[in-house]
N, CA, C and O atoms as a Tinker XYZ file with bonds, in Angstrom:
   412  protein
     1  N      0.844000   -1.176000    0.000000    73     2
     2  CA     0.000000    0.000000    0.000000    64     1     3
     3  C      0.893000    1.244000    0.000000    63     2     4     5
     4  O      1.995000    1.173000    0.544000    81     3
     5  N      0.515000    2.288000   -0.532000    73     3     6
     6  CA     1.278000    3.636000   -1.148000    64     5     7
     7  C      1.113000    4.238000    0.410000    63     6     8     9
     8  O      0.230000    4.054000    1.248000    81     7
     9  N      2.237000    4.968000    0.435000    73     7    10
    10  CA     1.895000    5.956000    1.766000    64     9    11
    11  C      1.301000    7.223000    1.387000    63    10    12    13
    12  O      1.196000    7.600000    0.220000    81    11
    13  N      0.860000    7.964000    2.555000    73    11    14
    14  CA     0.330000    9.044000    2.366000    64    13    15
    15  C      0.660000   10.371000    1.864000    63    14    16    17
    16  O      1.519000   10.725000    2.671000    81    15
    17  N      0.589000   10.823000    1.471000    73    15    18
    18  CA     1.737000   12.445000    1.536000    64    17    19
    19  C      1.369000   13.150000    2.266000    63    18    20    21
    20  O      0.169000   13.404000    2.367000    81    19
    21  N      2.055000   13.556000    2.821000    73    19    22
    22  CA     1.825000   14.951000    3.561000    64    21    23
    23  C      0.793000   16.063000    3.163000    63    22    24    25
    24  O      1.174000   16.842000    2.289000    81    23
    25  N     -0.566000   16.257000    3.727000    73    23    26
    26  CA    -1.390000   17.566000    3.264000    64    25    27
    27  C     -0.904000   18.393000    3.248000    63    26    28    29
    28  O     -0.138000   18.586000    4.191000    81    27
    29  N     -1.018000   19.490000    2.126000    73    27    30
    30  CA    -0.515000   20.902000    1.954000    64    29    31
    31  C     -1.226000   21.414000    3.074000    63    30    32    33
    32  O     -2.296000   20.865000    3.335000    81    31
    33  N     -0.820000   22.412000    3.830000    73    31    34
    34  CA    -1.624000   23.179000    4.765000    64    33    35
    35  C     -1.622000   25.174000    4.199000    63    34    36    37
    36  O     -2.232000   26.217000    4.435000    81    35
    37  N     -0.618000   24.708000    3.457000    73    35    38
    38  CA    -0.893000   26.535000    2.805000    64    37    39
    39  C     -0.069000   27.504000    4.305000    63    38    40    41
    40  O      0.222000   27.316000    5.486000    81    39
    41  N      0.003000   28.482000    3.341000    73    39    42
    42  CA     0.953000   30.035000    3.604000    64    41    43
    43  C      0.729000   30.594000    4.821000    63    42    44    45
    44  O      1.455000   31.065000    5.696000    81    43
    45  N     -1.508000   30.290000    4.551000    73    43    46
    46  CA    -2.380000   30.563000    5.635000    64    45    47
    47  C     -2.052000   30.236000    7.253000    63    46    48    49
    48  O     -1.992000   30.901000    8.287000    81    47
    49  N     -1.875000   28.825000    6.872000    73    47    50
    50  CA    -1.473000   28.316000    8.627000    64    49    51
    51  C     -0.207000   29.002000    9.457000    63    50    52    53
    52  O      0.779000   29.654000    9.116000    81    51
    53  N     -0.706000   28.552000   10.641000    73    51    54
    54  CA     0.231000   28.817000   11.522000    64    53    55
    55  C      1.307000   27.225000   11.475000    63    54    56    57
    56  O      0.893000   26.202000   10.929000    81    55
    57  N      2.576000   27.310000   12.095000    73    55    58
    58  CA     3.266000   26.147000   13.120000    64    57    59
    59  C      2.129000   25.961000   13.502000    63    58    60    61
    60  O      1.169000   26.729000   13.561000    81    59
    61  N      2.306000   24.351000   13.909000    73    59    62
    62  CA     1.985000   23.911000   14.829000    64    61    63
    63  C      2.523000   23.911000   16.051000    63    62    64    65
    64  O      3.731000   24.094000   15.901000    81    63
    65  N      2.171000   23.767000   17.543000    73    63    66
    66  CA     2.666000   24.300000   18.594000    64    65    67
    67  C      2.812000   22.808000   19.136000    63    66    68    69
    68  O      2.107000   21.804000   19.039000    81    67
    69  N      4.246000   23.144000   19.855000    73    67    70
    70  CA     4.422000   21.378000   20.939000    64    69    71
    71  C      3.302000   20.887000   21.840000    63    70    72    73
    72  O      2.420000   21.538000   22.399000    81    71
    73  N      3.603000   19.291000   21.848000    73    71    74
    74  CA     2.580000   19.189000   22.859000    64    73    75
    75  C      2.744000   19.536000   23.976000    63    74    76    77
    76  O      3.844000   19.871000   24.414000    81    75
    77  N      1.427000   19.517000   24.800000    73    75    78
    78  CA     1.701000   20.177000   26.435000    64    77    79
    79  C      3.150000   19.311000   26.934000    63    78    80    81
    80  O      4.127000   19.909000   27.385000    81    79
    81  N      3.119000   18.493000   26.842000    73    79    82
    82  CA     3.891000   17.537000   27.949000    64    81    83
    83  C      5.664000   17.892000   27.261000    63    82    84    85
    84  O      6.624000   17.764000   28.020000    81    83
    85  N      5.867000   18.338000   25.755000    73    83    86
    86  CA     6.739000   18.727000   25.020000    64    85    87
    87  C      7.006000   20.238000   25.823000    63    86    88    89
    88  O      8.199000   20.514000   25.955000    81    87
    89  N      6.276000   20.984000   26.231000    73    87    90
    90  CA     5.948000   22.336000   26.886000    64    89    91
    91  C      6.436000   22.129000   28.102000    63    90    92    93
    92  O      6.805000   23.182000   28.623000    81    91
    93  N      6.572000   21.251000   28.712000    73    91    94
    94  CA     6.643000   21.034000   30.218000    64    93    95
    95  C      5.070000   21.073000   31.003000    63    94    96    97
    96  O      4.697000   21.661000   32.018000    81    95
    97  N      4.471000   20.317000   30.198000    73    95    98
    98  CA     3.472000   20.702000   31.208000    64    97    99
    99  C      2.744000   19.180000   31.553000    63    98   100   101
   100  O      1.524000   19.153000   31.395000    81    99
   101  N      3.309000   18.108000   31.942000    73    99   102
   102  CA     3.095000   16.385000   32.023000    64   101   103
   103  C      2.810000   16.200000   33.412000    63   102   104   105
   104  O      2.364000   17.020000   34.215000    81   103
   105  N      3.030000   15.383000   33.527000    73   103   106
   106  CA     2.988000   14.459000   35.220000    64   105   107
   107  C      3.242000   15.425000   36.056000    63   106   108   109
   108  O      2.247000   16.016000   36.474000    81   107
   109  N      4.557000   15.876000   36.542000    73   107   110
   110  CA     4.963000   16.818000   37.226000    64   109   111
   111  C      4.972000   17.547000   37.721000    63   110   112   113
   112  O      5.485000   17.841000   38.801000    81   111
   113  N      3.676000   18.625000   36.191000    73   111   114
   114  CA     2.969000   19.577000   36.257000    64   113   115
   115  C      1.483000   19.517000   36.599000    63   114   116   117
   116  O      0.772000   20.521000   36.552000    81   115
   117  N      1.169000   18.672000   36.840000    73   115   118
   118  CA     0.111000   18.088000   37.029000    64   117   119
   119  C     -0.497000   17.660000   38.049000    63   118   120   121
   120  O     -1.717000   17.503000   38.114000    81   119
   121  N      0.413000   17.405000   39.051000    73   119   122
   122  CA     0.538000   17.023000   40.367000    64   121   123
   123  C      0.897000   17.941000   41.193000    63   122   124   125
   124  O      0.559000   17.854000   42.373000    81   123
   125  N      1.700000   19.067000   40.701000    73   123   126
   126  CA     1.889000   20.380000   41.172000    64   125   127
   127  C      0.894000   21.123000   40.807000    63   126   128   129
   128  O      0.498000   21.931000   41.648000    81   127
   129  N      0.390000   21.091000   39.837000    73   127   130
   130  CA    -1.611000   22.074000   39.514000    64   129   131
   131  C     -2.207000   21.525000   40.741000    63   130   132   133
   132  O     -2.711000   22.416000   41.425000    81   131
   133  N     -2.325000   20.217000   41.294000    73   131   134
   134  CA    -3.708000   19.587000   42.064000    64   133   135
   135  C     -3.117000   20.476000   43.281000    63   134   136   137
   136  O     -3.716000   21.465000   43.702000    81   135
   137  N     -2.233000   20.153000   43.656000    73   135   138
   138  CA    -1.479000   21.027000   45.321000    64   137   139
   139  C     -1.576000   22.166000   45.406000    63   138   140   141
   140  O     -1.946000   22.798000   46.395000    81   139
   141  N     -1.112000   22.753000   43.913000    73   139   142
   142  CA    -1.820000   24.519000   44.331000    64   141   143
   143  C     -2.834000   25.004000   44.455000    63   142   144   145
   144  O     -3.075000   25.963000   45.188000    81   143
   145  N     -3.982000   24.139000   43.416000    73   143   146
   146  CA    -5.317000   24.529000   43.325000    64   145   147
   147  C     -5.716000   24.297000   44.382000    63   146   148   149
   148  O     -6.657000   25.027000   44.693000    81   147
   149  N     -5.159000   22.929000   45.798000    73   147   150
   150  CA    -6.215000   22.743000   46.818000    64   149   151
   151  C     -5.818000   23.790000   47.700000    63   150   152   153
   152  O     -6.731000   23.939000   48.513000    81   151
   153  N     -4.558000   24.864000   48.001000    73   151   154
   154  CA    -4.226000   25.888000   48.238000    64   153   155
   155  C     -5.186000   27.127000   48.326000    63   154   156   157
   156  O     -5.995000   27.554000   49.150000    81   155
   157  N     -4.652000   27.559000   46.914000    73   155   158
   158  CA    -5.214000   28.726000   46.253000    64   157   159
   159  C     -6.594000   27.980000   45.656000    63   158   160   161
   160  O     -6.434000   27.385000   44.590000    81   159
   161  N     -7.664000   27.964000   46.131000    73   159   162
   162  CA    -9.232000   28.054000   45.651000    64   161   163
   163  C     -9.853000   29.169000   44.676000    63   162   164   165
   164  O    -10.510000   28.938000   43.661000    81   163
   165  N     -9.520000   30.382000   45.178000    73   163   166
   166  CA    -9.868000   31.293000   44.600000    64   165   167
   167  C     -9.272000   31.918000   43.389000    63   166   168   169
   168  O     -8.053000   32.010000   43.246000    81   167
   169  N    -10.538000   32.547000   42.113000    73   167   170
   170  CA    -9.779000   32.904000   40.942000    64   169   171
   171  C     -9.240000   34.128000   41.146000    63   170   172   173
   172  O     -9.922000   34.929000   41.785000    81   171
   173  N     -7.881000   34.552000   40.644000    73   171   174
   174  CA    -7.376000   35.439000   40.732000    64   173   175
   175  C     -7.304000   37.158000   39.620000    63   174   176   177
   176  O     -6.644000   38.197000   39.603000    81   175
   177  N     -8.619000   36.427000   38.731000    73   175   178
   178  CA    -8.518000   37.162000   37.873000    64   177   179
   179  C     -7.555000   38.018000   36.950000    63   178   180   181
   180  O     -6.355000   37.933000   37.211000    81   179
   181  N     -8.003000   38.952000   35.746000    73   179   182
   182  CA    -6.664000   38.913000   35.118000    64   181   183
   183  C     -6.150000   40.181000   34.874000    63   182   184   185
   184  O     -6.880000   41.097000   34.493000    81   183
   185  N     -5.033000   40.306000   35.047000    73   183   186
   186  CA    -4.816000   42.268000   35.187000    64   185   187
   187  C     -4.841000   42.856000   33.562000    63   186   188   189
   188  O     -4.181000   42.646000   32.544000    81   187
   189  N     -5.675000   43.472000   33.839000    73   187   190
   190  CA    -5.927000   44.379000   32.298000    64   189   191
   191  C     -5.545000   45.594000   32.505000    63   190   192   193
   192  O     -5.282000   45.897000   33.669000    81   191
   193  N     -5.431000   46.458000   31.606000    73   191   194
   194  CA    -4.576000   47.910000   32.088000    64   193   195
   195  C     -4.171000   48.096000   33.309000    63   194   196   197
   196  O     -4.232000   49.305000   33.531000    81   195
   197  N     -3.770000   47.501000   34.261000    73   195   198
   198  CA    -3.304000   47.790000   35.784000    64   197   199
   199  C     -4.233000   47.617000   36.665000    63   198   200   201
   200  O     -4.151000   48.076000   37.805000    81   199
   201  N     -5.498000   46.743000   36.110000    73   199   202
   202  CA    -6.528000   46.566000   36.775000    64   201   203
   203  C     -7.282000   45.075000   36.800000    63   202   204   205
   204  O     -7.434000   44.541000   35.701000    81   203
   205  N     -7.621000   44.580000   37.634000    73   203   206
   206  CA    -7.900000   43.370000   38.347000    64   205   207
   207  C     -9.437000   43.156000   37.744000    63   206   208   209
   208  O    -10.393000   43.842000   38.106000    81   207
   209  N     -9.513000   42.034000   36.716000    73   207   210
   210  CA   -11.031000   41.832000   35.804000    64   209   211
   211  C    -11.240000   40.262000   35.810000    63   210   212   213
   212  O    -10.435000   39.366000   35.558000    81   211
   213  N    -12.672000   40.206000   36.206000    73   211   214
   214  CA   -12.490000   38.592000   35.610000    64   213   215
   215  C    -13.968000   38.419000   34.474000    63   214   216   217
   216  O    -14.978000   39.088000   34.263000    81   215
   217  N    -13.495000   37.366000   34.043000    73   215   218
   218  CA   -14.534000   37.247000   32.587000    64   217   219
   219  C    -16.019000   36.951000   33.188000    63   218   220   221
   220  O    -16.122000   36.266000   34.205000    81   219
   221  N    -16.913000   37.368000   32.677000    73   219   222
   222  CA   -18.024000   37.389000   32.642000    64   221   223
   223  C    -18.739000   36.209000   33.144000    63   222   224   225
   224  O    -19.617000   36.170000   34.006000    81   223
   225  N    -18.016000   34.876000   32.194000    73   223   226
   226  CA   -18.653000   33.658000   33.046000    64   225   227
   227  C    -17.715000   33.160000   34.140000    63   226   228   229
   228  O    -17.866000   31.940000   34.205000    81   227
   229  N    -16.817000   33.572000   35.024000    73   227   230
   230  CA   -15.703000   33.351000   35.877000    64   229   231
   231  C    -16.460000   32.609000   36.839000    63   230   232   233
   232  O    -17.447000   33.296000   37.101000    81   231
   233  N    -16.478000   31.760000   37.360000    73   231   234
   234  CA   -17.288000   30.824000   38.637000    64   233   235
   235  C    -16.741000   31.450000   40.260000    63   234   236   237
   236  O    -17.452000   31.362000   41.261000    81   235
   237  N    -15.510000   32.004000   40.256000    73   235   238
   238  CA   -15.016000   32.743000   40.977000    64   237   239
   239  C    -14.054000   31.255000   41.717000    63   238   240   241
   240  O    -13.205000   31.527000   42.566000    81   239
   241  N    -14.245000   29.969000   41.376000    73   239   242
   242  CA   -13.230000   29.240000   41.782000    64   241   243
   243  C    -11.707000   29.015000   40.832000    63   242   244   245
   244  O    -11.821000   29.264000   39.632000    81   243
   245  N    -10.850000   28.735000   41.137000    73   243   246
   246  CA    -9.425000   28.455000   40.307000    64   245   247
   247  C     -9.700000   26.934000   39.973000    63   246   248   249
   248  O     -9.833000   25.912000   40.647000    81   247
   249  N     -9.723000   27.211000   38.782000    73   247   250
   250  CA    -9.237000   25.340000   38.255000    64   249   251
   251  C     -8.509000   25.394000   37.876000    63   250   252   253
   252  O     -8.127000   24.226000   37.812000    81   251
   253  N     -7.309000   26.407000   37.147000    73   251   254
   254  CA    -6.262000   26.359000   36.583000    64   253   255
   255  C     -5.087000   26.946000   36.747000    63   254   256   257
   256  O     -5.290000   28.073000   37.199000    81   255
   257  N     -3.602000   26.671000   36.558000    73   255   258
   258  CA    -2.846000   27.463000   37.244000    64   257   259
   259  C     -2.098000   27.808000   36.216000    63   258   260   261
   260  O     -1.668000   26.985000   35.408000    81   259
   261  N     -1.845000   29.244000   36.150000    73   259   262
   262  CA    -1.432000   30.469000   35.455000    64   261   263
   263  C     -0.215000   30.692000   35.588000    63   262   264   265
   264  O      0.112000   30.787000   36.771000    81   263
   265  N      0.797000   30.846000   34.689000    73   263   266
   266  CA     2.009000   31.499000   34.829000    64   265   267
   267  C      1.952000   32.901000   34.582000    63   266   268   269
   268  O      1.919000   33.162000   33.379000    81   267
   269  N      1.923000   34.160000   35.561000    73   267   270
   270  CA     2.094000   35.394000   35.715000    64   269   271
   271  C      2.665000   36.112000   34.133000    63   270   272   273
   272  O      2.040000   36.631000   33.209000    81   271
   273  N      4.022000   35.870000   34.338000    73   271   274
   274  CA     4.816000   36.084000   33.456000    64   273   275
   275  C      5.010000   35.465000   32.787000    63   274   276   277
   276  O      5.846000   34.660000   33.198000    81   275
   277  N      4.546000   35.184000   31.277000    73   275   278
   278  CA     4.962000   34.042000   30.289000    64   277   279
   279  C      6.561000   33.669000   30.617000    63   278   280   281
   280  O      7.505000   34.416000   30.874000    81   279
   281  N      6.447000   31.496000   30.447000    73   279   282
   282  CA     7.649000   31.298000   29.993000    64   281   283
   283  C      8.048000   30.465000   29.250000    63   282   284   285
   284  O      7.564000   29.403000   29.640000    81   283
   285  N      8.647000   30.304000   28.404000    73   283   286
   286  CA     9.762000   29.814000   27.237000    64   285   287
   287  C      9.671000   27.917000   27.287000    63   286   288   289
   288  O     10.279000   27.157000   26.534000    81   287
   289  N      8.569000   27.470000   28.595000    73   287   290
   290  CA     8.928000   26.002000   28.704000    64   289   291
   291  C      9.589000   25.423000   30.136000    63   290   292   293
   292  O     10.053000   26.235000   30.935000    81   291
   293  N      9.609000   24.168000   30.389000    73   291   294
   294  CA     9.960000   24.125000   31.569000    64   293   295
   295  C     11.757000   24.197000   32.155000    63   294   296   297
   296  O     12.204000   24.131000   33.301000    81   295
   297  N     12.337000   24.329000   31.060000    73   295   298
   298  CA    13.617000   24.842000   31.085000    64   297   299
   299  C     14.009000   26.542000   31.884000    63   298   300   301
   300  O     15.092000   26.895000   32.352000    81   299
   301  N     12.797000   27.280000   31.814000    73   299   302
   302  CA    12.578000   28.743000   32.157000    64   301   303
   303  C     12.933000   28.541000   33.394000    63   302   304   305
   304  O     12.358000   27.504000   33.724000    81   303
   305  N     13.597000   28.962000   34.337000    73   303   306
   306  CA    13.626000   29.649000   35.545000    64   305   307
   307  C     12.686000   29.971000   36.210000    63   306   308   309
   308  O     12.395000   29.706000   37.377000    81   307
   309  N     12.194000   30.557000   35.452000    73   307   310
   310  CA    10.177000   31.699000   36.037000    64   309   311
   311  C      9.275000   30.153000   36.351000    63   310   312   313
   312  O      8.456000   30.058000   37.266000    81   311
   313  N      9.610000   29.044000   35.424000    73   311   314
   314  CA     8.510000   28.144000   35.365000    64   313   315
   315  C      8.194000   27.120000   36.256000    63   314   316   317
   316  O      7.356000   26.247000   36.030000    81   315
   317  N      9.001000   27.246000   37.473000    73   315   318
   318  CA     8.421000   26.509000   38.557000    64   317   319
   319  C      8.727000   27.449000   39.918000    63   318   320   321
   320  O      9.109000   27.003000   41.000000    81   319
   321  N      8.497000   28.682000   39.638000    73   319   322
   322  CA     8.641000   29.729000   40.621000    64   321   323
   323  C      7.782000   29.996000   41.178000    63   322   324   325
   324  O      7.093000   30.829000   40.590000    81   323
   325  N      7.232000   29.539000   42.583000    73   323   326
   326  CA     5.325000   30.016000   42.952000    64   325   327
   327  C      5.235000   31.467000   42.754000    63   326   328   329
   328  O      4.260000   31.621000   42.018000    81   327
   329  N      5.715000   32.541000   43.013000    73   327   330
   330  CA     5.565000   33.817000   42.940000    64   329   331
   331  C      4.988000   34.052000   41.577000    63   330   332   333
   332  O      4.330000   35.076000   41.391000    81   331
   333  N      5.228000   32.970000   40.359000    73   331   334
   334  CA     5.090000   33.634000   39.257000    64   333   335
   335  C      3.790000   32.785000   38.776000    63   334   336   337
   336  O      3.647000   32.579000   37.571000    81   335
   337  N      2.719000   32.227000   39.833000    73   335   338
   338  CA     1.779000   31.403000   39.185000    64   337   339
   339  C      0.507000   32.039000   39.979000    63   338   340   341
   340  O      0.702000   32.784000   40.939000    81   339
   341  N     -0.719000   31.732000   39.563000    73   339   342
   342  CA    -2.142000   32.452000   40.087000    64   341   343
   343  C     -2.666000   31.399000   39.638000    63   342   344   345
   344  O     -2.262000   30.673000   38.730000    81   343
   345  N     -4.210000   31.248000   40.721000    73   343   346
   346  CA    -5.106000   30.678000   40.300000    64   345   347
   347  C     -5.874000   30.721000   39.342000    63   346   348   349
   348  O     -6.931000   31.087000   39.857000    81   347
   349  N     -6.094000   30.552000   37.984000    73   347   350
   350  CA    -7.746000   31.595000   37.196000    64   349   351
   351  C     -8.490000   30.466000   37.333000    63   350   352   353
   352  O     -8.011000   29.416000   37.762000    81   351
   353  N     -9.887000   30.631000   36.926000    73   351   354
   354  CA   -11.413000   29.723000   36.461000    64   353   355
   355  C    -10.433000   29.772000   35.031000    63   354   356   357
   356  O     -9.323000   30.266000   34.835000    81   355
   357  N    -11.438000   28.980000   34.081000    73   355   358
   358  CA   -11.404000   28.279000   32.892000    64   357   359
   359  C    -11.821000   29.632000   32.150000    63   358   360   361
   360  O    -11.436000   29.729000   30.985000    81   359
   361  N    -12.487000   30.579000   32.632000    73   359   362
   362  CA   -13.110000   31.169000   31.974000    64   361   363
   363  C    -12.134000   32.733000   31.911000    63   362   364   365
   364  O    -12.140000   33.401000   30.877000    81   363
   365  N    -11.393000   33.137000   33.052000    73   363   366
   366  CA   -10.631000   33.880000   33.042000    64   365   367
   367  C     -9.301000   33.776000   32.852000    63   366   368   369
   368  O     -8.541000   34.703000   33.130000    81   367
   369  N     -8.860000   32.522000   32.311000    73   367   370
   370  CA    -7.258000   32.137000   31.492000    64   369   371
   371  C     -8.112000   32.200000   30.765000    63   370   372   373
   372  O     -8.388000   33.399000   30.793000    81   371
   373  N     -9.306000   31.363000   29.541000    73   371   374
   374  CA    -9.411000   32.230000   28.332000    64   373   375
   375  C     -9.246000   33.499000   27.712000    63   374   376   377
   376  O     -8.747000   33.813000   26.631000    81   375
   377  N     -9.880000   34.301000   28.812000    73   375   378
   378  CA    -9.490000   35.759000   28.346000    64   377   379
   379  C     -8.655000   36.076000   28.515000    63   378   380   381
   380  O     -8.696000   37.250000   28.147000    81   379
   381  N     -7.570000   35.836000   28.931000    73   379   382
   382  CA    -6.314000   35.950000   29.371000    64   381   383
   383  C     -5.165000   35.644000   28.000000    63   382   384   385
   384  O     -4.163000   36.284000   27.681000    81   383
   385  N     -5.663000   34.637000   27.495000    73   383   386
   386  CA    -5.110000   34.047000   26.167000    64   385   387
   387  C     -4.999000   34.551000   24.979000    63   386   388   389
   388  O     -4.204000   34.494000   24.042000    81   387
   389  N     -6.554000   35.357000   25.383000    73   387   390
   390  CA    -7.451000   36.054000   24.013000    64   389   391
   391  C     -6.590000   37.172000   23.915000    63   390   392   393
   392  O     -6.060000   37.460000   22.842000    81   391
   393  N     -6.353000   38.028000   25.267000    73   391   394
   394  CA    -5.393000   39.563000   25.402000    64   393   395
   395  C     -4.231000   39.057000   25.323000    63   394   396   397
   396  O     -3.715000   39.952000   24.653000    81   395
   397  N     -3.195000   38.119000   25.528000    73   395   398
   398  CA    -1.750000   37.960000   25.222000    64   397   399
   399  C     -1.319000   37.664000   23.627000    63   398   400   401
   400  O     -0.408000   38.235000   23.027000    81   399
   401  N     -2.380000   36.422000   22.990000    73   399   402
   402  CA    -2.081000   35.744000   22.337000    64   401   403
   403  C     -2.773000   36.936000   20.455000    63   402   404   405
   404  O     -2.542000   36.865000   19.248000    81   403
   405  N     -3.321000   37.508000   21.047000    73   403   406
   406  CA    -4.183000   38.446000   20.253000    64   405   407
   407  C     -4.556000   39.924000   20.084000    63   406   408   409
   408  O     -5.389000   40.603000   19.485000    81   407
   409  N     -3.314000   40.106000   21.080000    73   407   410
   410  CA    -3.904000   42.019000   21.769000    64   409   411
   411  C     -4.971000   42.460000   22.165000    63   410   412
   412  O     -5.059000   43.636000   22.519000    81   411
């Protein structure tokens, strides 16, 4: 049987981005999310112009844990620094994503 070729994806696309666990974000990280979240409960919402907002559907609990300051992977310094992590809801790291990743 013939193999496949590779689909053109066009000019249009982006890279594709590593997987999480390629990211540093596997077992490790994972087990360190459950310990902070039973910590930090609360969402920390997300600083927009110098000001403290959370998204509209925010539950006001943290399910997810935030790196402050973007970093580069788990090789970063910043990336297992507690100072540099916050709680958000699901709903306030989206928007969070939407303003970094999108202006």
């Amino acid at each position: 049987m013939p193999k496949a070729t590779p689909t053109y994806r066009g000019p249009h696309t982006t890279p594709r981005r590593p997987t999480s666990c390629a990211r540093g974000y596997g077992r490790k990280w994972q087990q360190y999310s459950r310990q902070y979240l039973a910590v930090h409960t609360r969402c920390a919402g997300v600083l927009i112009q110098g000001e403290r907002v959370h998204a509209a559907s925010c539950s006001g609990a943290a399910e997810c844990v935030d790196h402050v300051n973007a970093v580069r992977g788990a090789d970063d310094v910043r990336f297992w620094e507690e100072r540099n992590h916050q709680g958000l809801s699901r709903a306030c790291n989206s928007l969070k994503r939407q303003k970094v990743d999108h202006g």
